[in-house]
NUKOLGU-956976 format. One record per residue (C-alpha): residue in three letters; residue number from 0; y, x negated, z negated. Coordinates in steps of 0.05 Angstrom, whole numbers, plus 5000, padded with zeros to 4 digits. Each point is the difference from the previous one (the first is absolute). Layout:
// residues N
ALA / NUM / Y / X / Z
...
This chain:
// residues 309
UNK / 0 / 5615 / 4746 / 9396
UNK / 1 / 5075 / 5027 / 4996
UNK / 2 / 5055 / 4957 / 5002
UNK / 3 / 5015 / 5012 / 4936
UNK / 4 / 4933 / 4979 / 4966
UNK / 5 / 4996 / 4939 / 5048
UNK / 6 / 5070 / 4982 / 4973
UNK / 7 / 4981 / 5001 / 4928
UNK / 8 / 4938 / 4968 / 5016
UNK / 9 / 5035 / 4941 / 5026
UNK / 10 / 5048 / 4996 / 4950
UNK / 11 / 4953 / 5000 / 4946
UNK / 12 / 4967 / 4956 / 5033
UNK / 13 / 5060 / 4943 / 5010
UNK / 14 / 5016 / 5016 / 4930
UNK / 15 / 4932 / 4986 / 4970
UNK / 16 / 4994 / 4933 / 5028
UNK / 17 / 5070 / 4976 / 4991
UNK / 18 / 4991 / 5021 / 4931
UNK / 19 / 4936 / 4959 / 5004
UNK / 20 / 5027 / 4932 / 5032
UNK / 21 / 5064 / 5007 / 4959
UNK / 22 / 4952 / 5003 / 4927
UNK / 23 / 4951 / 4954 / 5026
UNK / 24 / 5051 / 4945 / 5025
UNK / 25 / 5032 / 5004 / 4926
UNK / 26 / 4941 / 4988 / 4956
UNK / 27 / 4982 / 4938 / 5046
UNK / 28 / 5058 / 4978 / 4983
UNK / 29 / 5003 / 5006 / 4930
UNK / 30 / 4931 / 4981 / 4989
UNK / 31 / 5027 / 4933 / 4993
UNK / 32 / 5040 / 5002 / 4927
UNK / 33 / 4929 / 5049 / 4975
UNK / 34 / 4992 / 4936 / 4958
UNK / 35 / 5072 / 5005 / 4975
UNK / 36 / 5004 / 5070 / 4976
UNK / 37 / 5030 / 5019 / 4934
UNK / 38 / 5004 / 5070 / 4999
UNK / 39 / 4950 / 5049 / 5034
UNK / 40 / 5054 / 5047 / 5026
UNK / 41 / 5029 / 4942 / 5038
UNK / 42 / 4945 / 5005 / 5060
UNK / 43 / 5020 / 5079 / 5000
UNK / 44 / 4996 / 5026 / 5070
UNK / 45 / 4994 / 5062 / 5034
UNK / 46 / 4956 / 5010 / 5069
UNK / 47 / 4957 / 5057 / 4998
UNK / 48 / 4997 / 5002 / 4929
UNK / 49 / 5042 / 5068 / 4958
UNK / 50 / 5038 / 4939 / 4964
UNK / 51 / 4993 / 4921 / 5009
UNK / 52 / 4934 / 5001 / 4985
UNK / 53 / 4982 / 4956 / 5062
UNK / 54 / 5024 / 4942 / 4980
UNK / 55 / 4970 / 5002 / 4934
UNK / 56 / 4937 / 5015 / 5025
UNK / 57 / 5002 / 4934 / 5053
UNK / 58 / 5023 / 4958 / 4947
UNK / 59 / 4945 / 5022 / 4950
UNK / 60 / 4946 / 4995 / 5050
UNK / 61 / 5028 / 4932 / 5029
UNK / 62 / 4992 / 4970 / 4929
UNK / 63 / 4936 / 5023 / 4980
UNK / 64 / 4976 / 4976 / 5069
UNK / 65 / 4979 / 5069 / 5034
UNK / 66 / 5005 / 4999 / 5069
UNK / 67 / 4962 / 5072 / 5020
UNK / 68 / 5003 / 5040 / 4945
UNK / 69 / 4953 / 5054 / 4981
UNK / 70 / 5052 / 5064 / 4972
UNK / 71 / 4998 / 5070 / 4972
UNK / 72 / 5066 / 5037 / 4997
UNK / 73 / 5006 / 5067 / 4966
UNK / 74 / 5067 / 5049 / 5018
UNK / 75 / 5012 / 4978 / 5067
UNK / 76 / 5029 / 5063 / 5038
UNK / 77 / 4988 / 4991 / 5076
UNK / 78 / 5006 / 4921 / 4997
UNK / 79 / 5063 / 4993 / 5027
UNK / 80 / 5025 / 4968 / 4934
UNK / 81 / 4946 / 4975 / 4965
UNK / 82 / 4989 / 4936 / 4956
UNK / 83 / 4936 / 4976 / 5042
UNK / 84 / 5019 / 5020 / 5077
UNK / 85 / 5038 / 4930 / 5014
UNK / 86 / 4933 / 4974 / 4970
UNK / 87 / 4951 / 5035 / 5039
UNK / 88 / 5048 / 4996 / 5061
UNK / 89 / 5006 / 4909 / 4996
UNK / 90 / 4929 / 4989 / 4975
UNK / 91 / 4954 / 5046 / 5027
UNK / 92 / 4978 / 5020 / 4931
UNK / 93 / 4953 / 5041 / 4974
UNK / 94 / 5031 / 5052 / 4961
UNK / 95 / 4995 / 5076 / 4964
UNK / 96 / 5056 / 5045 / 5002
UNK / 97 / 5000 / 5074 / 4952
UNK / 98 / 5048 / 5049 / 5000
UNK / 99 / 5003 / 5072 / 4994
UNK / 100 / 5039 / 5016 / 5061
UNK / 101 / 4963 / 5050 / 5040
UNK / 102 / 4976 / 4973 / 5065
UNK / 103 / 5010 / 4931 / 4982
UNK / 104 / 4948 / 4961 / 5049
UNK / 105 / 5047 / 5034 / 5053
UNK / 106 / 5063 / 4992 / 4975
UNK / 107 / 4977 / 4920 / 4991
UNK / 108 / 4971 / 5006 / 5064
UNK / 109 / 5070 / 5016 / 5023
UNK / 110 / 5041 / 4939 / 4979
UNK / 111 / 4941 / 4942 / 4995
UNK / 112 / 4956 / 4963 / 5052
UNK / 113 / 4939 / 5017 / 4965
UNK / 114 / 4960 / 4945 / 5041
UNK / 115 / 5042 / 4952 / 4979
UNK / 116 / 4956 / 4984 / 4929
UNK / 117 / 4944 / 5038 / 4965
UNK / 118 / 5049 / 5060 / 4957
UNK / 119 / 4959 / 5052 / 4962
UNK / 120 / 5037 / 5076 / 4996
UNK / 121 / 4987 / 5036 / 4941
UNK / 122 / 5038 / 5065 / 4987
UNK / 123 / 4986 / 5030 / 4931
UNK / 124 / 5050 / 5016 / 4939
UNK / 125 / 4978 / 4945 / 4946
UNK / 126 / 4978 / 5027 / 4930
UNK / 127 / 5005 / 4948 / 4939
UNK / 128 / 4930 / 4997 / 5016
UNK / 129 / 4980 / 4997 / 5068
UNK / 130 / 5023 / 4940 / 5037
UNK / 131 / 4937 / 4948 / 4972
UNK / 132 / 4953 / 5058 / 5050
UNK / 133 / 5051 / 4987 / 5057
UNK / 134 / 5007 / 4917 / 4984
UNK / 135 / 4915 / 5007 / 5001
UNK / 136 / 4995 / 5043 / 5060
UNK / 137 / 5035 / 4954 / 5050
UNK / 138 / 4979 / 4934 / 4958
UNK / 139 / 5061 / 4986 / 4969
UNK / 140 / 4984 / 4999 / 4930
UNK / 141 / 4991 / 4926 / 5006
UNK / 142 / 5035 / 4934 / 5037
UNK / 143 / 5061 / 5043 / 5007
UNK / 144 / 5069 / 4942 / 5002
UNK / 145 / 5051 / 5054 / 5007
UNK / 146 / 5009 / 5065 / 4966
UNK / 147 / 5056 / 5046 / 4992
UNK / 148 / 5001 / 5061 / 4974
UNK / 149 / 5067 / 5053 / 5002
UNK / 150 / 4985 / 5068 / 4991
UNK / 151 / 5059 / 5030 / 4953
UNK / 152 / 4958 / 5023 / 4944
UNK / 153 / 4935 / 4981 / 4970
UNK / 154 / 5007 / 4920 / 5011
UNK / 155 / 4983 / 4980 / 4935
UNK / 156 / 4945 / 5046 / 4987
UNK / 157 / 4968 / 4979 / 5072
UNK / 158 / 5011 / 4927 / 4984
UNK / 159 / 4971 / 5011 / 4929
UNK / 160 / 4927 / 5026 / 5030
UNK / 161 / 4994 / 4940 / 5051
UNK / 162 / 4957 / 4937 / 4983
UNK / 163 / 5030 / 4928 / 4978
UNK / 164 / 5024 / 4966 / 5059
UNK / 165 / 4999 / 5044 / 5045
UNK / 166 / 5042 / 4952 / 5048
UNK / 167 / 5032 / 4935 / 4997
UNK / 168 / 5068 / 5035 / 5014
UNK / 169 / 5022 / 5067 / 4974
UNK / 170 / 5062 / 5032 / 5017
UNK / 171 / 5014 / 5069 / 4955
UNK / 172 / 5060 / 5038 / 4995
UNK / 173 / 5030 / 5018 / 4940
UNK / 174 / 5061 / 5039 / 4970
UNK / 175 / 5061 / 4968 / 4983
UNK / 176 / 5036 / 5056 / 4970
UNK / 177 / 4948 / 4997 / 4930
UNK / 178 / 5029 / 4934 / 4995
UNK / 179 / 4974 / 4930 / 4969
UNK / 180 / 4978 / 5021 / 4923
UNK / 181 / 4956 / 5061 / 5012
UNK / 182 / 4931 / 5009 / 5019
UNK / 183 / 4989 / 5055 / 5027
UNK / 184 / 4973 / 5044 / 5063
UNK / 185 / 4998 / 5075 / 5028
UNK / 186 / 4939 / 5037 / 4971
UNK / 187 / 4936 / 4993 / 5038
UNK / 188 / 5009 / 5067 / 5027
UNK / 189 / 4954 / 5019 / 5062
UNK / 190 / 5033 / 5005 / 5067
UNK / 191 / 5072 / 4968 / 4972
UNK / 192 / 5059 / 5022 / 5042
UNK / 193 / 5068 / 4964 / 4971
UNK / 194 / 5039 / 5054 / 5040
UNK / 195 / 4972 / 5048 / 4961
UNK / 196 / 4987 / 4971 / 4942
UNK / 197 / 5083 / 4988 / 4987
UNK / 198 / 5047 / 5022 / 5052
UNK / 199 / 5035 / 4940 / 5005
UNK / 200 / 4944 / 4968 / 5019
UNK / 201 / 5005 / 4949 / 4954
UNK / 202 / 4951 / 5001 / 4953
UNK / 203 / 4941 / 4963 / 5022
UNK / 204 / 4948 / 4940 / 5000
UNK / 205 / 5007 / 4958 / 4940
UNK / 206 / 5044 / 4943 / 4966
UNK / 207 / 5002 / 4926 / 5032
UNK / 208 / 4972 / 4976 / 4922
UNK / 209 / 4948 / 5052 / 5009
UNK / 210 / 4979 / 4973 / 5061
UNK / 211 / 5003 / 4931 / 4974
UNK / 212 / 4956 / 5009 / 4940
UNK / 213 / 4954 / 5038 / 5041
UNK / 214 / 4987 / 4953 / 5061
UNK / 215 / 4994 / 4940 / 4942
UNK / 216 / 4934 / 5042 / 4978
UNK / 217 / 4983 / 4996 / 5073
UNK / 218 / 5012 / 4926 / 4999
UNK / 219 / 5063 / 4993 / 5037
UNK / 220 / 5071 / 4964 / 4988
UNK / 221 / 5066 / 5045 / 5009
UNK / 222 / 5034 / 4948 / 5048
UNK / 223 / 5067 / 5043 / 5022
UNK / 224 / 5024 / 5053 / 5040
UNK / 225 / 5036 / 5018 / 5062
UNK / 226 / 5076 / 5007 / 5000
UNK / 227 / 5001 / 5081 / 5008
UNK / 228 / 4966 / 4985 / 4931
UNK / 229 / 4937 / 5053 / 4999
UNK / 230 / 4945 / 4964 / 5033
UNK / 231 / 4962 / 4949 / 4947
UNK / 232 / 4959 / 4941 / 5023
UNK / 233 / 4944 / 4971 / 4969
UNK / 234 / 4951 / 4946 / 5012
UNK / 235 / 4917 / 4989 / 4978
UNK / 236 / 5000 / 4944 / 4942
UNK / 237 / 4954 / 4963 / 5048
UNK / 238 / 5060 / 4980 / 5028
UNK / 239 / 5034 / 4967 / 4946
UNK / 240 / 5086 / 5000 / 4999
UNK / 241 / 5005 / 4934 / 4976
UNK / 242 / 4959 / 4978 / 5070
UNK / 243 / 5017 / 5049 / 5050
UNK / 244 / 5066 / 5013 / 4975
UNK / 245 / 5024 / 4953 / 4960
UNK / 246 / 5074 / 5015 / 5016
UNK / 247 / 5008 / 5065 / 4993
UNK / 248 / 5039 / 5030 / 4945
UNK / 249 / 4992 / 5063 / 4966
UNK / 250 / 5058 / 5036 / 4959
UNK / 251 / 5003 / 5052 / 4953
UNK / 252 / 4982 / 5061 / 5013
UNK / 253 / 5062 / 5026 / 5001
UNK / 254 / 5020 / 4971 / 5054
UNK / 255 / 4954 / 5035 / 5042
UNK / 256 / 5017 / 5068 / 4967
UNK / 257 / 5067 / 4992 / 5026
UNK / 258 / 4996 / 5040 / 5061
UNK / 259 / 5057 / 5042 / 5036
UNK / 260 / 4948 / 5044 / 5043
UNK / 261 / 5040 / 5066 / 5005
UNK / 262 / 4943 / 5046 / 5023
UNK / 263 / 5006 / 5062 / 4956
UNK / 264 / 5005 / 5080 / 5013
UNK / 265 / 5044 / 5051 / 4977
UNK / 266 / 4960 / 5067 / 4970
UNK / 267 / 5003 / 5034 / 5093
UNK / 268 / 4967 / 4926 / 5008
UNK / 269 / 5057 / 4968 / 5030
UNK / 270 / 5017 / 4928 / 4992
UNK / 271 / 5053 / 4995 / 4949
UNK / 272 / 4998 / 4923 / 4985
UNK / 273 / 5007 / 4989 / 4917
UNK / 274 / 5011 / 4935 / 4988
UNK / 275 / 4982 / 4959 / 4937
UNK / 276 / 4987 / 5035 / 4945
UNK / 277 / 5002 / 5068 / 5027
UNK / 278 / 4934 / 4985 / 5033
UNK / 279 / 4967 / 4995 / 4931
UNK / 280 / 5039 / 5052 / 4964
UNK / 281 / 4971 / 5042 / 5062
UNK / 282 / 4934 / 5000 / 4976
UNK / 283 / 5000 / 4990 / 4930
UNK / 284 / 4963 / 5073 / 4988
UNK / 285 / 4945 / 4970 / 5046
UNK / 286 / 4926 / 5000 / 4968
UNK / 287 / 4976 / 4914 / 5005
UNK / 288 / 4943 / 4961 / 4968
UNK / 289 / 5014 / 4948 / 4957
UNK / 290 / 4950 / 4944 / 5020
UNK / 291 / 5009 / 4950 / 4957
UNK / 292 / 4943 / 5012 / 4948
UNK / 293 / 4934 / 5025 / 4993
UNK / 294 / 5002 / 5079 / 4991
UNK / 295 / 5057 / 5017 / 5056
UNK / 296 / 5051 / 5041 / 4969
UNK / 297 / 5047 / 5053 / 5047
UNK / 298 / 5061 / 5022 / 4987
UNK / 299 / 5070 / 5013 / 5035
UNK / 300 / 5029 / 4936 / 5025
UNK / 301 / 5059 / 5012 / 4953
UNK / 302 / 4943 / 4991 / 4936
UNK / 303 / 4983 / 4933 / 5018
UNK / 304 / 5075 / 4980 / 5024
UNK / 305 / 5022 / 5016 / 4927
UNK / 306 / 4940 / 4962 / 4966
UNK / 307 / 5029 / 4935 / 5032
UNK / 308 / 5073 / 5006 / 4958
């Protein structure tokens, strides 16, 4: 090994676990006001998670008593930031990761101590359609306590095709930018790209009230959000809010529409960072599905903007 690579690797190394200790010493420590929580957003908390996930996730688990959970998490990248790696990391889980990434075992293999739980590697672009075959093929289709599922595109429709309670918690990103009236996703188009799809890469996924609706026909409560406000959580009706969570307030949805992500491309696909609402007048031309009845209707985003006034 060159000095170099055994510098990194020790580095990384020292990183990963202070970054471990640090996230871990934190949650113990909160765990104590669980009981007194108000507002989901308040147990925000980044570790390995993209956003604050993490803390979220403890606090949901915590008070729905699930010490080991069983989880499937689709759009993970190579791990590094992932909603279920503090998870699989503290509890020796049992868990199913998908992404597209090509060589994805490896690149996991890379950054995780496989033996350290029981983590399945599945590397395959997900279709509308095809994730109950994948769920099925590594017996995950039932008992699952954890799911997440962030994959920039084709949420809603993927969500739409899986069974009722398909977990006790669900954690599904949406997009902020369509705002709190509209219900509405991205067409179901095969092999969804939002880079190519709009160059500002900011047409994608669906509506938080979308999601809502939907995941109500799945028999799940909408229960909040993170702070970065585009990551959803829901939990099975067999765990009732007034029980589990009798505390916890949700707002209107507004206020989780209300986000200040500045993420968007210029026409070269360069970050040029509209703010409020540039973002939506950005993608007004965009083709979505209004989701809200029986016979979907699409349209340009700007069609079903200018029903609402």
């Amino acid at each position: 090994m060159s000095l170099k690579k055994f510098f990194y690797s020790f580095f990384k190394s020292y990183f990963h676990k202070k970054t471990y200790m640090q996230g871990l010493s934190h949650l113990l420590n909160i765990r104590e006001k669980y009981n007194h929580i108000s507002n989901l957003q308040d147990v925000d908390y980044k570790i390995f998670s993209q956003n604050g996930e993490d803390g979220i996730i403890d606090y949901l688990l915590n008070k729905i008593k699930v010490d080991k959970p069983k989880f499937v998490e689709v759009g993970v990248g190579d791990y590094l930031e992932s909603n279920t790696r503090f998870v699989f990391e503290r509890t020796s889980a049992s868990g199913l990761i998908i992404d597209c990434m090509e060589g994805l075992e490896a690149q996991v293999k890379k950054n995780m101590k496989l033996w350290k739980g029981e983590l399945f590697i599945h590397e395959e672009m997900i279709r509308s359609t095809s994730l109950n075959k994948i769920l099925a093929k590594y017996n995950f289709s039932k008992n699952t306590d954890l799911f997440s599922l962030d994959i920039d595109g084709l949420d809603y429709w993927v969500v739409k095709n899986l069974p009722n309670n398909f977990s006790k918690i669900a954690i599904l990103e949406y997009n902020a930018i369509f705002g709190d009236e509209l219900e509405v996703s991205v067409p179901e188009i095969e092999m969804f790209d939002r880079k190519k799809y709009h160059h500002s890469y900011l047409c994608y996924g669906s509506s938080l009230k979308a999601l809502i609706n939907l995941m109500k026909n799945k028999n799940f409560y909408f229960i909040g959000t993170n702070l970065m406000r585009n990551n959803a959580f829901f939990i099975s009706n067999d765990f009732p809010k007034d029980k589990y969570f009798p505390n916890l307030r949700t707002y209107d949805l507004r206020y989780y529409t209300n986000s200040n992500v500045s993420e968007s491309r210029d026409t070269q696909g360069k970050l040029n960072y509209l703010k409020g609402n540039d973002k939506l007048k950005s993608i007004l031309d965009c083709e979505v599905v209004d989701v809200s009845g029986i016979s979907y209707n699409q349209n340009k985003l700007r069609y079903f903007i200018e029903k609402l006034n």
